[in-house]
C-alpha positions as CSV (number, residue, x, y, z in Angstrom):
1,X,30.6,6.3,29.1
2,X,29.4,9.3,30.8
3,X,26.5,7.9,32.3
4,X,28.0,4.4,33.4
5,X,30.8,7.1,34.8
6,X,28.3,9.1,36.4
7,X,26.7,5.9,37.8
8,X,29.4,4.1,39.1
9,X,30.9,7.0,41.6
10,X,27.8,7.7,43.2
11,X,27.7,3.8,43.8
12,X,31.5,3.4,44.8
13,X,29.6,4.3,48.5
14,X,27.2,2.0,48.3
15,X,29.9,-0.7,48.1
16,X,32.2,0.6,51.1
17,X,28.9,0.6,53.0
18,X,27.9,-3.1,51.8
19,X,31.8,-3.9,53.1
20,X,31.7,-2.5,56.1
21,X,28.2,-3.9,57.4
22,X,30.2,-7.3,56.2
23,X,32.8,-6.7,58.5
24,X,32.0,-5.5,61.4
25,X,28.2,-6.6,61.7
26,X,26.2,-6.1,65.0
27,X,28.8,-3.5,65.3
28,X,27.6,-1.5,62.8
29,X,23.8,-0.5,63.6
30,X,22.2,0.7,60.8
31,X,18.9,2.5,62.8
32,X,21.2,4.4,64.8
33,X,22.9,5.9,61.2
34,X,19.1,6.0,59.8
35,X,18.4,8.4,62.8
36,X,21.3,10.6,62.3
37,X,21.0,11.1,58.7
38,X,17.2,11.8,59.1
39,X,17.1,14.3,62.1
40,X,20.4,15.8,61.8
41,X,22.4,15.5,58.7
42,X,19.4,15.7,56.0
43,X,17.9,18.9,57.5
44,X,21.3,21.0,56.6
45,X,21.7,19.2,53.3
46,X,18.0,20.7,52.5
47,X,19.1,23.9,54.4
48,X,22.6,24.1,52.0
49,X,20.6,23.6,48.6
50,X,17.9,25.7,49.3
51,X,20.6,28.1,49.9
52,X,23.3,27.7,47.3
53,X,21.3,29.9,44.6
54,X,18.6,32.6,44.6
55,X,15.1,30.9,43.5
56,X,13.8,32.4,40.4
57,X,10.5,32.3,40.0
58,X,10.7,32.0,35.9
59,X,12.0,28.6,36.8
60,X,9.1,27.3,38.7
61,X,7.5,25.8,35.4
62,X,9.8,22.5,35.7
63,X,9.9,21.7,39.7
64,X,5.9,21.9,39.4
65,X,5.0,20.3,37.0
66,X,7.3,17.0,38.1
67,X,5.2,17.6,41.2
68,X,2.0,17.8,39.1
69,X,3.2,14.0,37.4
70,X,4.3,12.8,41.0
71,X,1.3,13.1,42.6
72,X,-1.1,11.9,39.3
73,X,1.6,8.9,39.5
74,X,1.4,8.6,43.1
75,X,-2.9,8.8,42.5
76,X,-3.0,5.5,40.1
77,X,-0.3,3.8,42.1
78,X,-2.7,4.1,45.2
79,X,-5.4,2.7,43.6
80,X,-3.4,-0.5,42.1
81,X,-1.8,-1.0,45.3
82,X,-5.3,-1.5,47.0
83,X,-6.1,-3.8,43.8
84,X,-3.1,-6.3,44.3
85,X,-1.9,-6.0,47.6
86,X,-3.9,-7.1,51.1
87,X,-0.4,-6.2,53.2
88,X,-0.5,-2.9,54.4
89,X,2.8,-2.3,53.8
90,X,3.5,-3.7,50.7
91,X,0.2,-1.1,50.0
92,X,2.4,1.7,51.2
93,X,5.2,0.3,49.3
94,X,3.5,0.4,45.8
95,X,2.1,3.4,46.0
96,X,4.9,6.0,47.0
97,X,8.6,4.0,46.4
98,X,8.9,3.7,42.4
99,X,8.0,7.9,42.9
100,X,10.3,9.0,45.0
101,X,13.2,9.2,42.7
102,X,16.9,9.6,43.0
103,X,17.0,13.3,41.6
104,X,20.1,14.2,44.3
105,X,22.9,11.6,44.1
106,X,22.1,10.5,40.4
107,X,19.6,13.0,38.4
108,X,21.8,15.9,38.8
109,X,25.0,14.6,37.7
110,X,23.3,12.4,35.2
111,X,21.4,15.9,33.6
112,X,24.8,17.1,33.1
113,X,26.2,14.2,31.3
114,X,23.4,14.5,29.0
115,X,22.4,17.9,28.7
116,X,25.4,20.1,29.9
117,X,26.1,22.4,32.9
118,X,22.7,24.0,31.5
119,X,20.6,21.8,32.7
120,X,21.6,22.2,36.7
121,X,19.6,25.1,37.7
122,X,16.6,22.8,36.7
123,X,17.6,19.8,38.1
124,X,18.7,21.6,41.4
125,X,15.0,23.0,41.6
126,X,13.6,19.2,40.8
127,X,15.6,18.0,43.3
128,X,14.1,20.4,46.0
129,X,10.5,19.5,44.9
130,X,11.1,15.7,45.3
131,X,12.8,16.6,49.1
132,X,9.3,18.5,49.6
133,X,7.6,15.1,48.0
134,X,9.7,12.5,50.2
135,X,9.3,14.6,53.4
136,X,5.5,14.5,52.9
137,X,3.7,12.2,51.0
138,X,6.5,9.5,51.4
139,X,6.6,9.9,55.3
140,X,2.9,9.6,55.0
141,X,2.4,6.5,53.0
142,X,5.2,4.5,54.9
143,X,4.2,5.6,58.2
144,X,0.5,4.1,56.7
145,X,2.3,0.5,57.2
146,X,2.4,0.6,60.8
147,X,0.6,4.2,61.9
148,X,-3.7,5.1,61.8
149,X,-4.3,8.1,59.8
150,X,-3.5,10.7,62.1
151,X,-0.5,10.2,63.4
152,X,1.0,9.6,59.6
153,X,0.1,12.9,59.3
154,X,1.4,13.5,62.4
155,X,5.0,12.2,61.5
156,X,5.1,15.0,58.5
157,X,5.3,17.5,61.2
158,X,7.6,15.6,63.4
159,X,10.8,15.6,61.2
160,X,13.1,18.4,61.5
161,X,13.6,18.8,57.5
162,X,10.2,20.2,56.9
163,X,10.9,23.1,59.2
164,X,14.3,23.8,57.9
165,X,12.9,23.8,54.6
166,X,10.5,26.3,55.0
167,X,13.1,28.3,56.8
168,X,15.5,28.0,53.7
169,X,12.9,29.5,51.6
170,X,12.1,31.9,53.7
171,X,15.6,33.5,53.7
172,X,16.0,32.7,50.2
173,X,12.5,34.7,49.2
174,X,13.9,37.7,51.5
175,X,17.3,38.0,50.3
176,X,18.8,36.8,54.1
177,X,22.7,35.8,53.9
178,X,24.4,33.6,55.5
179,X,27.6,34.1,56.9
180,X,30.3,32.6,54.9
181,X,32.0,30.3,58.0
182,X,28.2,29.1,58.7
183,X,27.6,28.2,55.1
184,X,30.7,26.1,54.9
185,X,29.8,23.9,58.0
186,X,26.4,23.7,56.4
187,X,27.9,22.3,53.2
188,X,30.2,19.8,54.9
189,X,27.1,18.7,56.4
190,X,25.2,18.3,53.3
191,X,28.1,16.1,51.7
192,X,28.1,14.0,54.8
193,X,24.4,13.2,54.3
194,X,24.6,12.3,50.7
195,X,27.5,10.1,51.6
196,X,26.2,8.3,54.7
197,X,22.4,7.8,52.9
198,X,24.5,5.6,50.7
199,X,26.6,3.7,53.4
200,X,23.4,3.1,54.6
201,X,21.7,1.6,51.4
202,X,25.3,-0.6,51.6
203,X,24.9,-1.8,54.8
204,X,21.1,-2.7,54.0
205,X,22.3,-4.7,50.6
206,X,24.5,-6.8,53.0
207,X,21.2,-8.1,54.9
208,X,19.2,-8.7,51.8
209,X,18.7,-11.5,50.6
210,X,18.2,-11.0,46.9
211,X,17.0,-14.6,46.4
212,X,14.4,-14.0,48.6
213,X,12.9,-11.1,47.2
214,X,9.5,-10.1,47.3
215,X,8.4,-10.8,43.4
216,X,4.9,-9.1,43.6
217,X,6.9,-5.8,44.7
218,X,9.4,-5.9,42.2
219,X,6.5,-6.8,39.6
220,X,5.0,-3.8,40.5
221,X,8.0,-1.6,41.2
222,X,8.8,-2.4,37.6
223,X,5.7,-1.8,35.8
224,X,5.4,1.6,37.6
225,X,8.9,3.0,37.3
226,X,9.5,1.9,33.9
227,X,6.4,1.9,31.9
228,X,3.7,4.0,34.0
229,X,5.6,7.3,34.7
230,X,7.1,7.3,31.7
231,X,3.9,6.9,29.9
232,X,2.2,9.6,32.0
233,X,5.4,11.8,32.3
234,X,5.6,12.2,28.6
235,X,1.7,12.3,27.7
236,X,1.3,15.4,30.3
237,X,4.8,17.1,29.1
238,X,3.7,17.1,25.9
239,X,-0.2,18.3,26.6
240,X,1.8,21.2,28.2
241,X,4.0,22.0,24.8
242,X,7.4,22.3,26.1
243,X,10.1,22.5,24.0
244,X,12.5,19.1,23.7
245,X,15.3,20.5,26.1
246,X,13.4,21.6,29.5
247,X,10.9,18.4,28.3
248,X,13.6,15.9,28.1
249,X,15.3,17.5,31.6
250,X,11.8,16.7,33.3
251,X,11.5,13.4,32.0
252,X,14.7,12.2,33.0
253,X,14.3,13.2,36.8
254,X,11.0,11.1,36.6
255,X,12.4,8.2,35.2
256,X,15.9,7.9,37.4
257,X,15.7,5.1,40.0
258,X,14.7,4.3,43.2
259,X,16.1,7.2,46.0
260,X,18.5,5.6,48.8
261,X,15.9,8.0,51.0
262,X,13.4,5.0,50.6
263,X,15.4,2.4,52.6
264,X,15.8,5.8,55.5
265,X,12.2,6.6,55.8
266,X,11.4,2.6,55.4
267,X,13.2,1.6,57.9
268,X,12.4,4.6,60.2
269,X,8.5,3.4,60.6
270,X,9.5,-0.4,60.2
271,X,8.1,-0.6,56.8
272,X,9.8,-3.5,55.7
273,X,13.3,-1.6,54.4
274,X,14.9,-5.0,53.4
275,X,12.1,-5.5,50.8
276,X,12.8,-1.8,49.3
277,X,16.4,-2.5,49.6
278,X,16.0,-4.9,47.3
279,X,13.7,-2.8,45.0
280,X,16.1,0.4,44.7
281,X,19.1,-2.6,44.1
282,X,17.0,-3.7,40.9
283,X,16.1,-0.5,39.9
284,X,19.5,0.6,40.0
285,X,21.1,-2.4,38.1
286,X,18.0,-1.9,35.2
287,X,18.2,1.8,35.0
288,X,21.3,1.5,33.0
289,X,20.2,-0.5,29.9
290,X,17.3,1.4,30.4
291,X,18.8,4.8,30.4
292,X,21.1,4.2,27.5
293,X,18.4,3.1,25.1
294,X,16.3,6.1,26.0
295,X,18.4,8.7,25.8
296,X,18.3,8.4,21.6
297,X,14.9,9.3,22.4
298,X,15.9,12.1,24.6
């Protein structure tokens, strides 16, 4: 009950969002909101977590090593994207959206439900790491749909949040307070990000024509979320001998489903964000059984 609780109020957005595109239509832009969230909103969210708690560095441990899985998951998916797919996007598709998880919105509350208030310090830090991975790696590989080489790499350095990351830990390693008037405009803007990333998801399920999804991507999305990362999540977890509780923590943040962040960044560089509507929508809806049959094992 906890996790279909959990579940279903960080969704009840998605559905006022899905309503509201229905109503007002060309009204309601979606790219203009994409914008906002990306280049004004997200950068304070990043800012307000990276502030909320002093980073220790006997914590580290988790937030690497789902970096360490990411990036080996990210690695195979690369090369079975350029095995299957001819489409440049649905390359960039396959190899970075089943990855780029929803640790924020979903694995933090979900951790709790599962594992207690003890489990938040950890999931916070995931959740950093996976901002660091979205911001970088999945900029990278959707700009790769429509951008050369370069300027991918270039778009990294184009978006605000990398900066105010590095800025956040920079006052975080030194010990540097924020005043407490600035903090609470910072954390007002972090709730309106979280919020309007899931408007936006809404307003992108309202285009989507389910019926018409792409069945090679959600053939891969599904044998990647659901049977590769966990298979390579829990053989490396285990190589590294952790004990069940931080092991099971980790696990879970790999396994959640699709981020909302995919549809932003997607539709940001035109890399077909109906098509990973659809693919964070079927994540979503299968995460549940999933979720509730796996966490016996957990």
């Amino acid at each position: 009950m906890d996790i279909l609780l959990s579940v279903g109020s960080v969704y009840l957005f998605i559905i006022l969002g899905f309503f509201a595109k229905k109503k007002l239509k060309d009204e309601l832009q979606e790219k203009s909101l994409v914008v906002l969230s990306i280049y004004f909103l997200q950068p304070m969210l990043t800012f307000w977590g990276l502030s909320t708690k002093k980073i220790d560095l006997t914590l580290l441990q988790a937030p690497f090593l789902y970096l360490f899985i990411s990036i080996l998951c990210i690695l195979i998916s690369f090369f079975v994207a350029r095995i299957f797919f001819e489409d440049r996007k649905e390359r960039s598709i396959t190899t970075i959206a089943s990855i780029i998880g929803n640790t924020g919105n979903l694995g933090i509350p979900l951790g709790i439900a599962l594992f207690g208030e003890g489990s938040i310090i950890y999931t916070s830090l995931i959740n950093v790491a996976n901002i660091f991975l979205i911001y970088t790696l999945g900029v990278f590989f959707y700009s790769r749909g429509n951008f050369n080489l370069t300027d991918s790499i270039k778009n990294i350095f184009k978006l605000p949040l990398i900066w105010f990351a590095a800025l956040a830990l920079l006052c975080n390693y030194f010990d540097i307070s924020i005043h407490p008037s600035l903090f609470i405009s910072l954390q007002m803007g972090a709730y309106a990000s979280m919020v309007l990333q899931l408007l936006i998801f809404g307003m992108y399920m309202y285009s989507t024509k389910l019926k018409q999804t792409n069945k090679r991507l959600l053939r891969a999305m599904f044998g990647i979320k659901f049977f590769l990362i966990p298979l390579i999540s829990a053989s490396v977890l285990y190589l590294f001998g952790l004990d069940r509780y931080v092991f099971s923590i980790i696990l879970l943040e790999l396994i959640v489903p699709l981020a909302v962040t995919n549809v932003n960044i997607a539709a940001l560089y035109d890399c077909k964000p109906l098509d990973v509507t659809a693919l964070v929508f079927f994540s979503s809806i299968a995460f549940i059984p999933y979720i509730v049959l796996l966490r016996y094992f957990l």
